[in-house]
VOGU-3710 file (C-alpha; in Angstrom, 3 decimals, decimal comma):
1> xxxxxxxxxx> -4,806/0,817/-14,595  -5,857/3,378/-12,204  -8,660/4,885/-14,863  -11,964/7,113/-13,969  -13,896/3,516/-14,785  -12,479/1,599/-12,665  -15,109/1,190/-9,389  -13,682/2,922/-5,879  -14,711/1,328/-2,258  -15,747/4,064/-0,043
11> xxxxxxxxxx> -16,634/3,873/3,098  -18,792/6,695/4,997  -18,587/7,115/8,767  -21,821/9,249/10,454  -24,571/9,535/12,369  -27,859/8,556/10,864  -30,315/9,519/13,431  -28,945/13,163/13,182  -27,478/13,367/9,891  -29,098/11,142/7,819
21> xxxxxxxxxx> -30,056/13,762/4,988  -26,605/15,343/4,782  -25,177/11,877/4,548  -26,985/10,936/1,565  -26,325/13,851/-0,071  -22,892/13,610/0,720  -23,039/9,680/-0,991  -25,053/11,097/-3,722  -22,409/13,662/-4,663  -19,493/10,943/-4,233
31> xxxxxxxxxx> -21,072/8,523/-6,893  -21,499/11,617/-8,879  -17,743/12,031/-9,242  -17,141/8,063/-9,496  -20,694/5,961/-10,990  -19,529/2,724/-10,502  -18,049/3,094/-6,576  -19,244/1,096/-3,884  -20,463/2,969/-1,380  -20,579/1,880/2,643
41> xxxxxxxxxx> -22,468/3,981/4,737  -21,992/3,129/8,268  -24,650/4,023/11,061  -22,862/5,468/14,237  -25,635/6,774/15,846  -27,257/6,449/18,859  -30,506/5,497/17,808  -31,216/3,320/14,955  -32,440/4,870/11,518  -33,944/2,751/8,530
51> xxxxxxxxxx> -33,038/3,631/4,841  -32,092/1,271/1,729  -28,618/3,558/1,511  -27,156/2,390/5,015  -25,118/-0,580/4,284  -24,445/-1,299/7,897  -27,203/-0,061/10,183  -26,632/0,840/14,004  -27,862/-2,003/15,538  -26,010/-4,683/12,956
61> xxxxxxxxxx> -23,299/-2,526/14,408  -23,741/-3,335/17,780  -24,873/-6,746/17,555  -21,800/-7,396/15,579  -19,075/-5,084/17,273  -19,692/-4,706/20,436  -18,734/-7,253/23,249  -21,857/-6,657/25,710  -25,023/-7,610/24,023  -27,154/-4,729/25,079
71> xxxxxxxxxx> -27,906/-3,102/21,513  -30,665/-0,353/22,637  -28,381/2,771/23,521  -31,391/5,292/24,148  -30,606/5,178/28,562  -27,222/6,240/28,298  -25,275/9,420/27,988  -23,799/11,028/25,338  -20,605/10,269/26,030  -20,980/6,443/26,675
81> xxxxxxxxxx> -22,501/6,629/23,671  -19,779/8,166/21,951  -17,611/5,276/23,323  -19,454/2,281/22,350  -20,305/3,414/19,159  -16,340/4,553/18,771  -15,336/1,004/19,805  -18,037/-0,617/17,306  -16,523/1,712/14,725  -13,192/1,099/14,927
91> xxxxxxxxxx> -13,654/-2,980/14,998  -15,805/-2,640/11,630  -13,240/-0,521/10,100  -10,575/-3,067/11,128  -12,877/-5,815/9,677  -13,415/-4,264/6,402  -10,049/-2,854/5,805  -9,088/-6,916/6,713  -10,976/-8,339/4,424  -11,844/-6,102/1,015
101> xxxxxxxxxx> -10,337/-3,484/-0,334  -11,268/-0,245/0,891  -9,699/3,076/-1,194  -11,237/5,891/1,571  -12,761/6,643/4,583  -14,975/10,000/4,842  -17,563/11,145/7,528  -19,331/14,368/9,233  -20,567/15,511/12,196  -19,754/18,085/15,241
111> xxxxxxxxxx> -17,702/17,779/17,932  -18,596/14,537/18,773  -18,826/13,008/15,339  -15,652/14,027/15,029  -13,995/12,707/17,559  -15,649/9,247/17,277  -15,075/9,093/13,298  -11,523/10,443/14,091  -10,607/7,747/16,930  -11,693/5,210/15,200
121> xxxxxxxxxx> -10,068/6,294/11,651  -6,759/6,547/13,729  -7,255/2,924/15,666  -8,086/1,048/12,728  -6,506/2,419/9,733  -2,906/2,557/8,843  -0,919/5,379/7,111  -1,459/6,489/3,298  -5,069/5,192/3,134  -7,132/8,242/2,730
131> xxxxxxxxxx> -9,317/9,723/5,376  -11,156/12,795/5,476  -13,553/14,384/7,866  -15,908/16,850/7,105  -16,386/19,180/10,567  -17,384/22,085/12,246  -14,508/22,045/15,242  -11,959/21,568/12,110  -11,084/25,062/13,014  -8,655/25,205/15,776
141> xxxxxxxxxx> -6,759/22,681/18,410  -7,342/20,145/16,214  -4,622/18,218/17,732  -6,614/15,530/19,391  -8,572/14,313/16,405  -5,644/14,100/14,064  -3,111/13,236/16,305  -0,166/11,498/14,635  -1,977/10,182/11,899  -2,788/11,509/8,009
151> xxxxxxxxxx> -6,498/12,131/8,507  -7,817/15,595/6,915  -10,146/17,697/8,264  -11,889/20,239/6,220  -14,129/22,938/7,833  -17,964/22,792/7,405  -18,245/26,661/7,613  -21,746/26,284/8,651  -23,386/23,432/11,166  -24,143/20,078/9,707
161> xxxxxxxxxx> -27,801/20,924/9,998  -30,223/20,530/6,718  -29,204/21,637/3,335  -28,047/24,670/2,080  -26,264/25,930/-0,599  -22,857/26,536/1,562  -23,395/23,011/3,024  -23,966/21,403/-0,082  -21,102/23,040/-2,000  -18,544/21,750/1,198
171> xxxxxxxxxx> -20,006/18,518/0,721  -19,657/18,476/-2,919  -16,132/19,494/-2,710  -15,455/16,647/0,007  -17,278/13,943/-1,952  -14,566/15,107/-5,104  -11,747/15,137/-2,443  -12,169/11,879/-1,015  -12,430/10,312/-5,070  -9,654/12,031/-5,922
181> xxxxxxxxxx> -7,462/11,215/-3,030  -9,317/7,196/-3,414  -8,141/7,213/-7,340  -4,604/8,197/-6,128  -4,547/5,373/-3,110  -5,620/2,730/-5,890  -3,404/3,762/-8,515  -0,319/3,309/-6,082  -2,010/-0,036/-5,078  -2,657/-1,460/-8,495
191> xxxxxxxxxx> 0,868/-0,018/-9,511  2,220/-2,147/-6,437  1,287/-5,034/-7,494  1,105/-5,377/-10,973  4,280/-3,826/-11,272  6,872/-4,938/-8,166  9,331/-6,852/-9,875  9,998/-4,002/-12,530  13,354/-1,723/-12,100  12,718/1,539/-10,195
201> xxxxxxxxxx> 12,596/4,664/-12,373  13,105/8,193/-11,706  9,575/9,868/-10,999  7,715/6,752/-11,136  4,906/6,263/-8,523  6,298/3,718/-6,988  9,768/2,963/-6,294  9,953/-0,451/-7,139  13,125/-1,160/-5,738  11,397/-0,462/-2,642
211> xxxxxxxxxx> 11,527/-3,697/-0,446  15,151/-3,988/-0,590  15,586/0,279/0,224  16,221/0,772/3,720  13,764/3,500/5,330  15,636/6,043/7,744  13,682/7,824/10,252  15,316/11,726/11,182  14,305/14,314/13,489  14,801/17,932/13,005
221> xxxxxxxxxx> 13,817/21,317/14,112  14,451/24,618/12,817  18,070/24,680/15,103  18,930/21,669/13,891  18,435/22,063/10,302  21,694/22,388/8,699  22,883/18,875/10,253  19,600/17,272/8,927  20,245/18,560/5,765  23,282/17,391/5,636
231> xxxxxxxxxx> 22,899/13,498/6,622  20,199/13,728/4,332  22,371/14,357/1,365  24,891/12,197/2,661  23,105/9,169/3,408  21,768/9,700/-0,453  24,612/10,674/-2,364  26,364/8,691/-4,907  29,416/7,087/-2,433  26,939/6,119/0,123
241> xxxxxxxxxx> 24,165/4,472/-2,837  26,896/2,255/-4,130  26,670/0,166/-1,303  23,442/1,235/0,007  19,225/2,249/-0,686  18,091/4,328/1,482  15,033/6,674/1,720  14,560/9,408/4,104  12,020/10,240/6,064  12,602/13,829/8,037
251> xxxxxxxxxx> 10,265/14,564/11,360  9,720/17,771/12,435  9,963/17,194/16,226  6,726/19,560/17,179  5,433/16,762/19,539  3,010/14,976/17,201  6,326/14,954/14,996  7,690/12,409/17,513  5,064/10,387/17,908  4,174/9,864/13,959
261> xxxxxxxxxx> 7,659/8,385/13,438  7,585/5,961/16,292  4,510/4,910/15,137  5,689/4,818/11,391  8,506/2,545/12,814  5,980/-0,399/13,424  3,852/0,922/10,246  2,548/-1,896/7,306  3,764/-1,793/4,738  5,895/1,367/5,378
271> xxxxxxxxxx> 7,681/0,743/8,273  11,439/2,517/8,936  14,177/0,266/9,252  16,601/2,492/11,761  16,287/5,970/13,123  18,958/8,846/13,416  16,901/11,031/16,145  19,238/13,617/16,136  16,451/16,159/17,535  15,363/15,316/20,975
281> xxxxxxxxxx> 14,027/18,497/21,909  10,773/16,937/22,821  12,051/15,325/25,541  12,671/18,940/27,205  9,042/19,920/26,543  7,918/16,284/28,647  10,143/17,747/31,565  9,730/21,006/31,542  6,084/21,373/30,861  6,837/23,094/27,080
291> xxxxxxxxxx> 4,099/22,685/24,818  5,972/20,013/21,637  6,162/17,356/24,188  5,695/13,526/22,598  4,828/12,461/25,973  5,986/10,011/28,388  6,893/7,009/25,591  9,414/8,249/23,404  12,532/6,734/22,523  10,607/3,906/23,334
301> xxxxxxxxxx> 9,400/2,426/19,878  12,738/1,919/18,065  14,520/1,043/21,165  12,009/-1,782/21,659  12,316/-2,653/17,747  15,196/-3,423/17,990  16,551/-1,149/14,912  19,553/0,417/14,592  19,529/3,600/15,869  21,680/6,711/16,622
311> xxxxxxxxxx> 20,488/9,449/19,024  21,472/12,903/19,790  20,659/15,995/21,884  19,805/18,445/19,542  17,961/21,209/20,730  17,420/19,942/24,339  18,561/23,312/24,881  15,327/24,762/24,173  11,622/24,716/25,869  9,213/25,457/23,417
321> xxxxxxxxxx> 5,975/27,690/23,811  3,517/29,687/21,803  3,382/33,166/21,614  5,516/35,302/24,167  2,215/36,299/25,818  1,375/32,213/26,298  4,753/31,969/27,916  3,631/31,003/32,101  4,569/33,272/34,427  6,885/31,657/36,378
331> xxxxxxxxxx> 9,751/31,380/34,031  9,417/35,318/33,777  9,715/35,533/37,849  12,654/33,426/37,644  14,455/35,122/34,728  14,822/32,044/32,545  17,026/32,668/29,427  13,880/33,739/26,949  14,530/33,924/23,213  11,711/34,731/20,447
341> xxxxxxxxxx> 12,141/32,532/17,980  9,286/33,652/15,784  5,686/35,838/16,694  4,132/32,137/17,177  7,315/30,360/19,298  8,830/31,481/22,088  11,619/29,748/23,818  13,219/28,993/27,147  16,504/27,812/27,583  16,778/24,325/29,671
351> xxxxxxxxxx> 18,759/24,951/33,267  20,946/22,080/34,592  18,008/21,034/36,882  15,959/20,203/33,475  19,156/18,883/31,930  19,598/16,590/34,473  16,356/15,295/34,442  16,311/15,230/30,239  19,851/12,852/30,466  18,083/10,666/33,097
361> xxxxxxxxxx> 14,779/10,270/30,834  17,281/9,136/27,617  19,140/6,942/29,690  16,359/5,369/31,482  14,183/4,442/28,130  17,390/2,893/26,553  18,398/0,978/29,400  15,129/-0,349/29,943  13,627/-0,576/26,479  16,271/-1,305/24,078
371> xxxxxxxxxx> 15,956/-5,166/23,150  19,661/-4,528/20,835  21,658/-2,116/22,787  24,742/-3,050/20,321  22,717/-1,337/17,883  21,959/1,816/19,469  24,622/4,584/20,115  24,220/8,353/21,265  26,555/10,976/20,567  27,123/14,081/22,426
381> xxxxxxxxxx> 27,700/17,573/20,609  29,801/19,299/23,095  30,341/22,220/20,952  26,444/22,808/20,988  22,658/21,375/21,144  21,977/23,907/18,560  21,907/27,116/16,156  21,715/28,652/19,120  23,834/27,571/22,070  26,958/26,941/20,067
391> xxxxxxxxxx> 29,913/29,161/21,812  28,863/32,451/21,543  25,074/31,605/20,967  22,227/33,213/22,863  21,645/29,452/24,122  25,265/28,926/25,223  25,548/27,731/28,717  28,492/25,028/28,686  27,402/23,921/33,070  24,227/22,812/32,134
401> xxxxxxxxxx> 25,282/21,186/28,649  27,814/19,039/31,241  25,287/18,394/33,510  23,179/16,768/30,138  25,889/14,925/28,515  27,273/13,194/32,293  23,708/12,409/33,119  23,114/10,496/29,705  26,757/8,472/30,464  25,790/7,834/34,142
411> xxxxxxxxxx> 22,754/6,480/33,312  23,762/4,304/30,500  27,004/2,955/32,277  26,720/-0,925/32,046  23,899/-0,979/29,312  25,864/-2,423/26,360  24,528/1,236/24,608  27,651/3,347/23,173  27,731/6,998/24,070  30,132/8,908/21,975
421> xxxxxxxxxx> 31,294/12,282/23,002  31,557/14,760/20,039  33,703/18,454/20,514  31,852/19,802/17,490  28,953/21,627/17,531  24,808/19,878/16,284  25,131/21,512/13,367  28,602/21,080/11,944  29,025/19,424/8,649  31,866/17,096/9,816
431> xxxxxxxxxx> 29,329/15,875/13,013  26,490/15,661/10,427  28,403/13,435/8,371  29,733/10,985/11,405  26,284/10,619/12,288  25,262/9,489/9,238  28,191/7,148/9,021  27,823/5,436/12,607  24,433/4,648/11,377  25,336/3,112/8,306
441> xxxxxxxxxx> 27,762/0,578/10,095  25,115/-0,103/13,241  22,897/-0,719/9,678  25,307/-2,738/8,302  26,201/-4,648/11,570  22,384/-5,541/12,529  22,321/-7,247/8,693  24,252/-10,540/9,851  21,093/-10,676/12,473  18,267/-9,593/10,947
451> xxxxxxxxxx> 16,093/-12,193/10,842  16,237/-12,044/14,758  15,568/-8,817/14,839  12,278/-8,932/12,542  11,057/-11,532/14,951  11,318/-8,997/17,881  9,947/-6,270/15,922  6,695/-8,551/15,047  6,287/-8,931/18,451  6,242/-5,634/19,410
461> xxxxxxxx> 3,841/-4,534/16,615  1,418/-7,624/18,169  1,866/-5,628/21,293  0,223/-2,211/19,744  -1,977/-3,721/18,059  -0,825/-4,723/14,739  -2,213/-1,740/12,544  0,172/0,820/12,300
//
């Protein structure tokens, strides 16, 4: 089960009209490291190219794929290329994921291989399935190809452009990456399902007991820490697993930490069953133009899932930004509260303005996206959003925490969604473990109605699209 004979399904995303001779070396070198793998080489290109080796040529592509019939691409731009060809992609990818098993996903190609390889590896693929991208942009921002999702990007060092012996030796090391990673993927598959019924054991691949654990969704951040840590242990310690499963799933709320749980919540087969999003500091970066923002949608996944859920504020005391030279000018001209919280993160401390505006953007997704507001509750630390603005913190600033914690209860007045008002500080174990509790008995109160609840969430994941 899971052996070096048995055959791997690859798939290989590039451009043949450009790359055709590092793309057969790269498929070369990945049956050298697995004989018996089936190889598909997809042709994204924008013109077509002919060769035995490409399984699915450019203009199959586009016949197939594509909803206009117009298959010769050679009058338009680069970028309306880049788009059709991204759209043909991603409904392949979606097809053959559908209706074989597929074990990886690898491609190559500059900036705009990349980011037409990457969109449609993010669009049509769902978490854990392995997907790699050779690149030469894979230095740097690479925050729009990756996004939310698992897909690896691993640096070309020199162009994509004819063979070398630098270019050849990346290659060769991405062709025994993506087998590697593809042996793993079908180990845990054949594991699934040969072995599902069979007690769960600890260190096994698998935990088999998984379909009845409950997955819990957390958010953290380095000022929040100490209460993660400690629902963490709470929610799997002995007196909690007598009665309860549960497996945790911590988020580091950096902005792309945000959005990777809410789109884990409507994830197959993976999916989390509630959410404590104790760290909302992403929220303050959306208002207050910081640089971890999630953007204009969160809170909205699990509230529209219908899970139970229990929110907090922690660290919507901060603003986050790069270095202190990134910081823009204006907060210096005003002489905003700045704190250094490492050489790379420099921070700004919310005013009541922003904390006004932060309540009203938690109380406005709740009231209008939660389809279970009895299962939803947000508690207030009054004693502090953080490490930092507890009493006698660099962070401490009591008006504006007031002007958070009434905006969050006027807003939510009349929604059916509890707001609890806690005088202990983020971070204190005895807060910690209350959390943890009120989301074991929302958890245990949504049971007597879950099969309602499953419904709504199935409609939600029709409504983005099903692949997550």
């Amino acid at each position: 089960m899971g052996d070096t004979t048995t055959p791997l399904s690859i798939v290989i995303l590039g451009t043949c009209d450009t790359k055709l001779l590092e793309l057969l070396y790269l498929r070369s070198q990945i049956l050298s490291h697995a004989e018996a793998s089936s190889i598909i080489l997809i042709d994204v290109g924008k013109s077509p190219a002919s060769h035995p080796a490409v399984s699915i040529p450019q203009n199959v592509l586009l016949t197939k794929y594509r909803s206009s019939s117009q298959s010769d691409l050679s009058t338009f731009h680069r970028s309306e290329v880049i788009h059709i060809m991204t759209e043909c992609a991603t409904a392949c990818l979606q097809d053959l994921y559908s209706t074989a098993p597929i074990h990886g996903v690898i491609a190559l190609g500059g900036s705009g291989g990349t980011s037409l390889s990457s969109a449609a590896m993010r669009c049509a693929l769902p978490f854990l399935i392995p997907k790699l991208i050779v690149s030469t942009v894979a230095s740097g921002d690479t925050g729009s190809f990756v996004g939310e999702t698992d897909i690896t990007l691993m640096y070309s060092i020199v162009d994509i452009a004819g063979s070398n012996s630098i270019l050849d030796s990346v290659l060769d090391n991405a062709a025994g990456a993506i087998v590697g990673m593809a042996r793993a993927y079908q180990k845990r598959q054949l594991v699934s399902k040969h072995t599902n019924t069979a007690p769960s054991t600890p260190g096994s691949p698998l935990k088999q007991t998984r379909e009845k654990r409950r997955r819990i969704g957390l958010t953290m951040f380095g000022v929040t820490t100490p209460c993660v840590d400690t629902i963490r242990r709470h929610l799997t310690s002995p007196s909690t697993s007598k009665s309860h499963d549960f497996e945790i799933f911590t988020f580091h709320a950096t902005g792309h930490g945000g959005l990777a749980m809410e789109r884990l919540i409507f994830a197959n087969p993976c999916g989390l069953d509630a959410v404590i999003d104790l760290t909302t500091s992403e929220i303050a970066d959306e208002i207050a133009g910081g640089v971890m923002s999630a953007g204009p949608s969160r809170l909205e996944a699990a509230a529209k899932a219908g899970i139970p859920q229990v929110i907090s504020l922690g660290a919507c005391d901060v603003i986050n930004f790069g270095p202190r030279h990134t910081l823009p000018r204006r907060f210096v001209d005003d002489q905003r509260n700045i704190y250094e919280h490492n050489s790379s993160v420099t921070c700004v401390r919310t005013n009541k303005e922003e904390c006004k505006r932060i309540g009203e953007f938690v109380a406005g997704k709740l009231r209008e996206h939660c389809t279970r507001p009895e299962l939803v509750e947000v508690v207030v630390p009054e004693g502090g959003l953080s490490a930092i603005s507890k009493r006698g913190g660099v962070y401490d600033d009591r008006e504006a925490d007031e002007v958070l914690f009434a905006s969050v209860e006027e807003g939510l007045k009349g929604s059916g969604v509890r707001v609890v008002r806690d005088e202990r500080d983020v971070n204190d174990e005895g807060f910690a473990r209350a959390v943890a509790e009120r989301l074991v008995r929302l958890i245990e109160k949504g049971e007597s109605h879950e099969p309602e609840v499953k419904s709504e969430r199935l409609e939600v994941m029709a409504e983005y699209g099903g692949t997550w």
